[in-house]
C-alpha positions as CSV (number, residue, x, y, z in Angstrom):
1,X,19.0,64.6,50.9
2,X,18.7,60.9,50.5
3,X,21.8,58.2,50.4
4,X,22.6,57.8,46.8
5,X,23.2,54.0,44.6
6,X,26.1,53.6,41.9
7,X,23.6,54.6,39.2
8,X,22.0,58.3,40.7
9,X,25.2,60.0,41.3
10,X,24.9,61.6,37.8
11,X,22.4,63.8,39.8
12,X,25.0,65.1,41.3
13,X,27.4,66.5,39.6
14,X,31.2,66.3,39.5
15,X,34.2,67.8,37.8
16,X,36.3,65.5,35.8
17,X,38.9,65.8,39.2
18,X,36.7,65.1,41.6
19,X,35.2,61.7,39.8
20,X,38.9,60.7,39.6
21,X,39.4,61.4,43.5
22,X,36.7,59.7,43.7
23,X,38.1,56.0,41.3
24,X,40.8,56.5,43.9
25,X,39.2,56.3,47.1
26,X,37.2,53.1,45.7
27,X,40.5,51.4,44.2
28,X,41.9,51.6,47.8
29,X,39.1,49.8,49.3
30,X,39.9,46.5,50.2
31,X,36.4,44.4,50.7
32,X,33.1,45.5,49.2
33,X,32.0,46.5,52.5
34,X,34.5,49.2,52.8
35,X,33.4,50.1,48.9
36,X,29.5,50.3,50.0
37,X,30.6,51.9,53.1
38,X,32.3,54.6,51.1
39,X,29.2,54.9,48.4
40,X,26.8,55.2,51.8
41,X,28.3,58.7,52.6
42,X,26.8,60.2,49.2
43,X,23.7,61.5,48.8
44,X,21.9,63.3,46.2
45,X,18.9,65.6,46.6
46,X,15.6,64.3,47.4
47,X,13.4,66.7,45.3
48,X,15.8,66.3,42.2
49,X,15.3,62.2,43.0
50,X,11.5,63.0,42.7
51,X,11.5,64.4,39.3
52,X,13.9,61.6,38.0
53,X,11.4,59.1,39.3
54,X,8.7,61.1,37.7
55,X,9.9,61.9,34.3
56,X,10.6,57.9,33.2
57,X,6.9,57.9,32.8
58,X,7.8,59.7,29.4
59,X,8.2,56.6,28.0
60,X,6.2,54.3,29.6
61,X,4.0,51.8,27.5
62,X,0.4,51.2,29.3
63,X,-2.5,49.4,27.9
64,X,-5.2,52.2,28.5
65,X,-2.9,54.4,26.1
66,X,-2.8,51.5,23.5
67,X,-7.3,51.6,24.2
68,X,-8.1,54.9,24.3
69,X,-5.3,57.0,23.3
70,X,-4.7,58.7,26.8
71,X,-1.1,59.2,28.2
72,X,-1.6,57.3,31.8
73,X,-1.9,58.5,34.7
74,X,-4.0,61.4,33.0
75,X,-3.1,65.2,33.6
76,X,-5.6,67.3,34.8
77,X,-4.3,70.2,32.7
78,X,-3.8,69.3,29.2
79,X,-1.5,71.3,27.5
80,X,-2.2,74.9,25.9
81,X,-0.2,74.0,23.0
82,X,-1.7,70.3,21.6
83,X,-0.2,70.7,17.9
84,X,3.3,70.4,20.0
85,X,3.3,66.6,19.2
86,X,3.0,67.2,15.5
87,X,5.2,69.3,14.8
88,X,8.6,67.1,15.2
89,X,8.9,64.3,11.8
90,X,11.1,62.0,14.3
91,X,8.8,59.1,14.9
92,X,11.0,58.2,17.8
93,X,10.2,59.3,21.5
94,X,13.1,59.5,23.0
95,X,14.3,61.6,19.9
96,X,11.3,63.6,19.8
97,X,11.9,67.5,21.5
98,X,8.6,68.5,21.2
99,X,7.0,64.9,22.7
100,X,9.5,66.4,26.0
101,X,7.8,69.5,26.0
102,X,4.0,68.3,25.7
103,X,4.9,65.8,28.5
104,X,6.2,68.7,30.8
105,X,3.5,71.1,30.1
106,X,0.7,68.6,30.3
107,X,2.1,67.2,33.9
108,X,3.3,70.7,35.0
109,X,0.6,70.6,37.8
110,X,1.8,67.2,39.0
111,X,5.9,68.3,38.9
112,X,5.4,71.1,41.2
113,X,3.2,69.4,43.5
114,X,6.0,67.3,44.2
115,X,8.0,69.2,45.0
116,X,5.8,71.2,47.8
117,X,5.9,70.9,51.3
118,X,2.4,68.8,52.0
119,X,1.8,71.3,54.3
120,X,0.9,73.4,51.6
121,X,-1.8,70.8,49.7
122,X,-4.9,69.7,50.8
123,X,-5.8,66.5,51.8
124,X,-6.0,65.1,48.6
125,X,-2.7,66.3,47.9
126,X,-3.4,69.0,45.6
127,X,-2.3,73.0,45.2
128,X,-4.7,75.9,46.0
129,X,-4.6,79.5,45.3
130,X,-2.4,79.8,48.4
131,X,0.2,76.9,48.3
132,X,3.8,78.3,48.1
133,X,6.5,76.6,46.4
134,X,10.1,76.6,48.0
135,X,13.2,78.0,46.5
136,X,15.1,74.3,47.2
137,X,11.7,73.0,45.1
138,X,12.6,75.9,42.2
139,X,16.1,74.7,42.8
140,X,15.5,71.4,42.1
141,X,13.4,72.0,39.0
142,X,16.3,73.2,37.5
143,X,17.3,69.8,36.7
144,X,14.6,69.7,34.3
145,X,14.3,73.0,33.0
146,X,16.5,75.6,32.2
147,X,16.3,79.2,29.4
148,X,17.4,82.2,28.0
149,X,16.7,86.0,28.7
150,X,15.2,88.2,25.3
151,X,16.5,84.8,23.3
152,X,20.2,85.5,24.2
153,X,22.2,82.3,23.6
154,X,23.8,82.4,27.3
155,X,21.7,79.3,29.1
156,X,20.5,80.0,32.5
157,X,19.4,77.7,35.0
158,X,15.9,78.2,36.0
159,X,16.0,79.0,39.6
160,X,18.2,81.9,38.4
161,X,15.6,83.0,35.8
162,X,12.8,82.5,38.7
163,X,15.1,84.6,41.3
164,X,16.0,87.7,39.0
165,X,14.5,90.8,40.1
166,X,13.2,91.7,37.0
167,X,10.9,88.7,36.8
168,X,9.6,88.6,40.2
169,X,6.0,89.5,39.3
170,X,6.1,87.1,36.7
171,X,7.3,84.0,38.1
172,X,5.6,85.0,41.8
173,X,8.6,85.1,44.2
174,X,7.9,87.3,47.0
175,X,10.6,88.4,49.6
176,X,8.9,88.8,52.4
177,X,8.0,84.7,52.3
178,X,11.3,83.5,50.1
179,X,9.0,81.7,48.4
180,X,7.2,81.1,45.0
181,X,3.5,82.1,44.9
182,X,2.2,78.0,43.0
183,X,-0.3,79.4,40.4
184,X,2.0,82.5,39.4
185,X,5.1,79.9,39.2
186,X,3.0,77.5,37.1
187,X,1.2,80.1,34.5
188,X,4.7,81.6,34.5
189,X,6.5,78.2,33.5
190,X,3.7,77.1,30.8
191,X,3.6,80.4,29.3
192,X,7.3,80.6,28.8
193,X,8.3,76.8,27.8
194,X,9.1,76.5,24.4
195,X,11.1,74.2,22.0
196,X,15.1,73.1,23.0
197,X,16.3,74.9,20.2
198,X,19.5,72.6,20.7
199,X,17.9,69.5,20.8
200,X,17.6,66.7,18.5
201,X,15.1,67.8,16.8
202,X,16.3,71.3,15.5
203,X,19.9,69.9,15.1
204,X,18.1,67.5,12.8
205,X,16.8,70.1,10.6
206,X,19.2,73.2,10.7
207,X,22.1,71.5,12.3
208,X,25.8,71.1,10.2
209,X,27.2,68.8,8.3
210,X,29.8,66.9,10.1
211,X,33.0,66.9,7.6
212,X,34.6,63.1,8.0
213,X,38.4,62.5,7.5
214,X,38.2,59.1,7.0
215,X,34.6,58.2,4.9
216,X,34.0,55.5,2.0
217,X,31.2,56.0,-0.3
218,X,28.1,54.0,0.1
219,X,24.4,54.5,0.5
220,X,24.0,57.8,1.5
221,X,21.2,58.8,0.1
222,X,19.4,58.3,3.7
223,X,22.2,59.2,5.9
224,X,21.8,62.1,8.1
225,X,24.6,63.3,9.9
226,X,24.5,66.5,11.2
227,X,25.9,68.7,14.8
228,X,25.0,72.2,16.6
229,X,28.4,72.7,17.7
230,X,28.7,76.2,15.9
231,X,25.4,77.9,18.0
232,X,25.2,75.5,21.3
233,X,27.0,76.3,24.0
234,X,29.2,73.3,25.5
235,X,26.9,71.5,27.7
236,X,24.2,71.2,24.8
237,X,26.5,70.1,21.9
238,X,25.3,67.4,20.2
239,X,26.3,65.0,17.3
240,X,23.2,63.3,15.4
241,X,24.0,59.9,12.9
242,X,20.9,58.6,11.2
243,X,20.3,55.8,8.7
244,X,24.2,55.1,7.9
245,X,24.5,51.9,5.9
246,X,27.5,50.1,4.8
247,X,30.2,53.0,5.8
248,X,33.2,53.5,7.6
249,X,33.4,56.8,9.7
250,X,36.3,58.4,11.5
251,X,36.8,61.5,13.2
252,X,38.6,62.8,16.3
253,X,38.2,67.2,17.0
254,X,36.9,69.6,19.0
255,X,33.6,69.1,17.5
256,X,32.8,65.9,19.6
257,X,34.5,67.3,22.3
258,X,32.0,67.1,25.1
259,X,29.1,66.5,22.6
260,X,26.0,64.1,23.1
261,X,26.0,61.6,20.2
262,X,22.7,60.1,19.1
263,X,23.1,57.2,16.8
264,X,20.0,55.7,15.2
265,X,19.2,53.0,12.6
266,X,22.8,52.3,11.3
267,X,23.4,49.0,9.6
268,X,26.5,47.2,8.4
269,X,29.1,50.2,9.4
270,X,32.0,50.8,11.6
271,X,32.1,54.2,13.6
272,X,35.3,56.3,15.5
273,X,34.7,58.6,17.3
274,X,37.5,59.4,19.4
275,X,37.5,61.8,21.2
276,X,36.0,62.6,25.1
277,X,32.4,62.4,24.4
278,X,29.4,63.3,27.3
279,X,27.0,60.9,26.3
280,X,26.0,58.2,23.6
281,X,22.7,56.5,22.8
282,X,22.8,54.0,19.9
283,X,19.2,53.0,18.6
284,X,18.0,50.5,16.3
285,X,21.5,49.7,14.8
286,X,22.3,46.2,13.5
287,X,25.1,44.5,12.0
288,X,27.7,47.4,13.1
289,X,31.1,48.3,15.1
290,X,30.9,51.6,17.1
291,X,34.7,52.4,18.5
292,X,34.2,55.2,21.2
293,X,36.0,58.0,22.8
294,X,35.6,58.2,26.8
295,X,31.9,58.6,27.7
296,X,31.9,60.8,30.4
297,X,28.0,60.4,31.5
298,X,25.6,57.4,29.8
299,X,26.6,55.2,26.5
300,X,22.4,53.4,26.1
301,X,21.8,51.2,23.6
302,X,18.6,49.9,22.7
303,X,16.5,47.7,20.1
304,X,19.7,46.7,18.3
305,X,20.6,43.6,16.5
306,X,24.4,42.4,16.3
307,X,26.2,45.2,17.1
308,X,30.1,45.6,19.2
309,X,30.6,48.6,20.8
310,X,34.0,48.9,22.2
311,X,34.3,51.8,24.8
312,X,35.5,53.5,28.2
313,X,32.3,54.8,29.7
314,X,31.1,55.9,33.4
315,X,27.8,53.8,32.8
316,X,26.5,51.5,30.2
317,X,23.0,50.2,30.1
318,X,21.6,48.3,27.9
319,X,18.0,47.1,26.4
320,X,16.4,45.2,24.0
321,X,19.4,43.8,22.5
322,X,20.2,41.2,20.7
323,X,23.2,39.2,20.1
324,X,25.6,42.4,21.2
325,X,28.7,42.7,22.5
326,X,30.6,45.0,24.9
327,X,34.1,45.5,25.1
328,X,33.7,48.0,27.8
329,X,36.0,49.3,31.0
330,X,33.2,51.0,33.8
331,X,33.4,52.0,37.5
332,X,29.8,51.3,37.6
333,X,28.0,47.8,36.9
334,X,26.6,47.6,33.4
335,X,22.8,47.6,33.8
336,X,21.0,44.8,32.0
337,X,17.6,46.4,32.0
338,X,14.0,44.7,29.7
339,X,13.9,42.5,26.5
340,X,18.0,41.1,26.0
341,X,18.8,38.5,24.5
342,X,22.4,36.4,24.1
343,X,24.4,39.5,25.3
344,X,28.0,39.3,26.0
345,X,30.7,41.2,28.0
346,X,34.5,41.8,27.2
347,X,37.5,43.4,28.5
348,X,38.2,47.1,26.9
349,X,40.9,45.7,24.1
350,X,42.2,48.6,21.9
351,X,44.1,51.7,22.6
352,X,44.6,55.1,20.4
353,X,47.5,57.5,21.2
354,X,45.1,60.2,23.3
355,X,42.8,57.5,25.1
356,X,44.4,58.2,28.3
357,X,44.5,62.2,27.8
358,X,40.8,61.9,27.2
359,X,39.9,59.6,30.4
360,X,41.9,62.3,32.1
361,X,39.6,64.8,30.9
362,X,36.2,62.6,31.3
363,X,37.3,61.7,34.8
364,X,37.6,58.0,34.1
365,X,40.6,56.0,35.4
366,X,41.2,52.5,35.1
367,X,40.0,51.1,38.2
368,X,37.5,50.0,39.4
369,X,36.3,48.1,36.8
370,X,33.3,46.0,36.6
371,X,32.5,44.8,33.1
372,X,32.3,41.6,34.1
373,X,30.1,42.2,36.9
374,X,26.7,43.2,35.4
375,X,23.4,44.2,36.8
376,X,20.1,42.8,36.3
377,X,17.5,45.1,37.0
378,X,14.5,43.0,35.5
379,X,12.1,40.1,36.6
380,X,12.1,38.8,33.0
381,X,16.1,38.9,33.1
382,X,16.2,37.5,36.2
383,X,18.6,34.5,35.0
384,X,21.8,34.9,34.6
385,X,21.5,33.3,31.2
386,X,20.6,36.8,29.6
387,X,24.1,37.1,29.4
388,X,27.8,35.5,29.2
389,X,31.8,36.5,29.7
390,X,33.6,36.3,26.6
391,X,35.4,33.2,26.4
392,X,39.5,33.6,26.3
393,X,40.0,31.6,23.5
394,X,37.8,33.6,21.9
395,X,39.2,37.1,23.3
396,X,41.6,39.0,20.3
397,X,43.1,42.7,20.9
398,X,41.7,45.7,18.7
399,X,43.9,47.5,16.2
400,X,42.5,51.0,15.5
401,X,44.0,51.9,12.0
402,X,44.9,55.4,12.2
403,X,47.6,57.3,13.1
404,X,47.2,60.0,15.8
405,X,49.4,62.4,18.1
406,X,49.6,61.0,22.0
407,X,51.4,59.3,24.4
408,X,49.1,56.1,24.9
409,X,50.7,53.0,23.8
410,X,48.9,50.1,25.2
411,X,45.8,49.4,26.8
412,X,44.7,51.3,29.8
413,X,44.9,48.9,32.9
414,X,46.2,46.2,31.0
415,X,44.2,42.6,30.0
416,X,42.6,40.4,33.1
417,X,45.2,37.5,33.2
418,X,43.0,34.6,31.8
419,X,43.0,37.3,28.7
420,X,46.1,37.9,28.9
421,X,47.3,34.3,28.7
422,X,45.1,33.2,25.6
423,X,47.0,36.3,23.9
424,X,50.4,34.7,24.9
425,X,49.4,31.3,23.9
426,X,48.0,32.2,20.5
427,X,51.6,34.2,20.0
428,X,53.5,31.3,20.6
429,X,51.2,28.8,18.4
430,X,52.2,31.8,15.5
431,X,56.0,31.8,16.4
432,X,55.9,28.0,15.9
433,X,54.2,28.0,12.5
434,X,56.4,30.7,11.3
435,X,59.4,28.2,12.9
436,X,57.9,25.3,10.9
437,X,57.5,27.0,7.9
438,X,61.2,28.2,7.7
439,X,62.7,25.1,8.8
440,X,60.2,23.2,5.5
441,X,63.2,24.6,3.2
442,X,60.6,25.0,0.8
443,X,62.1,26.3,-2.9
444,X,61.2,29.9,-4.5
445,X,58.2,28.4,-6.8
446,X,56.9,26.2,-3.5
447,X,57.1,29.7,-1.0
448,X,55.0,31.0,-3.9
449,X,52.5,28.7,-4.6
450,X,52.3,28.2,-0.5
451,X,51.7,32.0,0.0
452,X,48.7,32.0,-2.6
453,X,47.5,29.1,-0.3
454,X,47.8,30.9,2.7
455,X,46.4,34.1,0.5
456,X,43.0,32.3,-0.3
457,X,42.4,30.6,3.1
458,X,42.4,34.2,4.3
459,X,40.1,36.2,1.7
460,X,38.1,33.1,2.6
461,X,38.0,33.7,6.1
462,X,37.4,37.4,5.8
463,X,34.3,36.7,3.6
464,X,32.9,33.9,5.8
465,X,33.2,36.5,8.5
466,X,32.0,39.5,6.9
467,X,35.3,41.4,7.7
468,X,35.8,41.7,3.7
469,X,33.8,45.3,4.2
470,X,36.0,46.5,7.0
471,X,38.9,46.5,5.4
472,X,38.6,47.5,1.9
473,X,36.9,50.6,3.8
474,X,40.1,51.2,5.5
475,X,42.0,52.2,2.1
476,X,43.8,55.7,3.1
477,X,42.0,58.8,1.8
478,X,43.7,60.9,-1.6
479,X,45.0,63.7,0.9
480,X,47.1,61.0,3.0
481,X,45.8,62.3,6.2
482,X,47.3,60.6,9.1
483,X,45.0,62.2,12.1
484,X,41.0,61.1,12.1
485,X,39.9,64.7,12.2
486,X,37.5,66.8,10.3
């Protein structure tokens, strides 16, 4: 075991209580010594911290691959299944299944030889026909790989797989040493690995169609929107939204309950999704509004262009942005990682009745809270300049235009005071217009011809803005529903 940072204890995982027990300890901290003391005493394991280490060469971007077409460092086992990479239509890595699988097959050798005892390699560091491979090392593999027995939908984690009697011969564990015979594991592993039939991939191409209670017609010819929630079992539900443009989407059910969202290549919309969510990525997006549920895990967004994102989250990182903005309450320090430009942090500014049901249920209380305390992890970011606070006099609350059951009435943890303020002092600046305006004594035609003033300034101002699309997308659908589900 190894002491863990802020940003690796999502190796080691926590029930929704226990992370709150947890907000609690740190809110009662009084110095940030007593906070770092208190982070010092976790640890996460140091195999599983091997394989995370490992696996971000999955999308890493070397010159010899751009030369000569070779992934970098090479494998010495290339693997027995080369038409994996063609197979997927999604140009995209990271949302690429069968790009995953090629990667794990073709460095299976390396993976397990990390996680051996170097007692068992030579000195060169490699296997032989003798090297054993723990059950910790099987445990820890787990984190990566996981399965089925005879194609049942039940998920198993692979240690239990590896351990069932049945499959002893198979997968080489022998009693007599508790341990995993290397080659038997390994042939084992590549013979068995197949497609995540509940990744993105497959819930691309077989997945449902999400039903929206709240969605205005516009280019959809595109648009794929599509989850697995009817065959994946609750840790692997997952919500995919691709190539949106100019639409305004609501919906809070059990279907995003828990789910992994994937967002990619929407332009010039505005996204709800509220309800407790495990994860969000947002890809490629530009010119749009995403209003989240709790994020129990990671919200990532990366190569977009002019997009808010308004959210409670465990962790937000961010990369290749542009222009952005986060309205965002964390327990972690946002994480300000390659290739950002003019990005700016908020205070979380919006409520809807269930928000603080669905922290509850995500783990996520109201303090600590560091969005305005982010992390550069970057030489190239290394000034502070990357990034700003939003202004006060710039700061305005969040209305979110539907009407929903729940008990939450304001926002969670309230506005820092500076914020706070510039809200009082813009109220008052209204109360004394409105004053002014009654005490003008104006007559019946002058209130009329002074509210089509008032009326024009305004369309004005929402065009100028481009906040004319947000709203006539807000017209209430023919059934009059009043709760965002579908």
């Amino acid at each position: 075991m190894r002491p863990v940072g802020p940003y690796l204890r999502s190796l080691a995982v926590k029930t929704p209580k226990e992370r709150l027990e947890w907000s609690e300890i740190l809110s009662n901290c009084m110095s940030e010594d007593e906070v770092e003391k208190q982070r010092n005493q976790l640890s996460v394991d140091t195999l599983q911290f091997l394989l995370f280490l490992y696996i971000q060469q999955l999308n890493k971007v070397s010159l010899r691959t751009s030369l000569i077409g070779e992934e970098w460092p090479s494998p010495r086992h290339r693997s027995q299944s080369p038409d994996l990479t063609e197979k997927s239509s999604c140009h995209n890595k990271n949302w690429n299944d069968y790009s995953h699988q090629a990667f794990v097959c073709d460095h299976l050798s390396d993976l397990l030889e990390l996680l051996v005892d170097p007692e068992q390699l030579t000195a060169s560091f490699h296997s032989t026909h003798s090297s054993l491979v723990s059950r910790e090392a099987v445990v820890a593999l787990s984190f990566l790989i996981e399965g089925t027995v005879s194609g049942a939908r039940k998920i198993y984690p692979l240690y239990e797989l590896a351990l069932w009697q049945p499959l002893h011969a198979e997968s080489g564990f022998s009693k007599t040493s508790k341990a995993f015979s290397f080659y038997k594991l390994e042939a084992w592993l590549r013979a068995s690995l197949t497609g995540n039939p509940f990744g993105i991939s497959a819930c691309l191409k077989s997945g449902k169609k999400l039903a929206w209670a709240h969605q205005v017609e516009g280019t959809t010819k595109r648009a794929k929107i599509a989850c697995n929630t009817h065959v994946a079992p609750r840790m692997h539900r997952l919500v995919v939204m691709s190539q949106v443009y100019k639409q305004t989407l609501a919906k809070s059910s059990d279907t995003l309950v828990g789910a992994h969202v994937k967002i990619h290549r929407c332009n010039e919309t505005f996204v709800y999704l509220l309800s407790p969510l495990r994860s969000v990525t947002i890809e490629k997006c530009r010119n749009s509004t995403f209003i989240l549920g709790p994020v129990q895990t990671a919200l990532h967004l990366h190569s977009c262009d002019n997009v808010k994102v308004i959210a409670v989250c465990h962790r937000l990182s961010i990369s290749s942005t542009t222009g952005c903005i986060f309205h965002i309450l964390t327990p972690t320090r946002p994480l300000i990682l390659s290739g950002n430009q003019r990005v700016t942090f908020a205070p979380f500014h919006t409520h809807y009745p269930m928000l603080e049901d669905h922290m509850a249920r995500t783990g996520l209380a109201t303090v600590p809270n560091y969005w305005d305390n982010p992390m550069i992890v970057c030489r190239e970011n290394s000034s502070t300049s990357v990034f700003r606070l939003l202004a006060p006099c710039e700061f305005y609350v969040f209305i979110i235009p539907f009407e929903m059951e729940g008990d939450t009435t304001e926002i969670p943890g309230g506005l820092p005071s500076a914020y706070q303020k510039a809200l009082g002092q813009r109220e008052k600046k209204i109360q004394t217009w409105q004053k002014t305006v009654k005490e003008a004594r104006l007559t019946k035609d002058q209130r009329k011809q002074f509210q089509v003033l008032v009326e024009n300034k305004f369309y004005e101002w929402l065009i100028n803005t481009g906040h004319r699309q947000q709203l006539d997308s807000l017209v209430p659908p023919a059934a009059g529903s009043k709760q965002a589900a579908g």
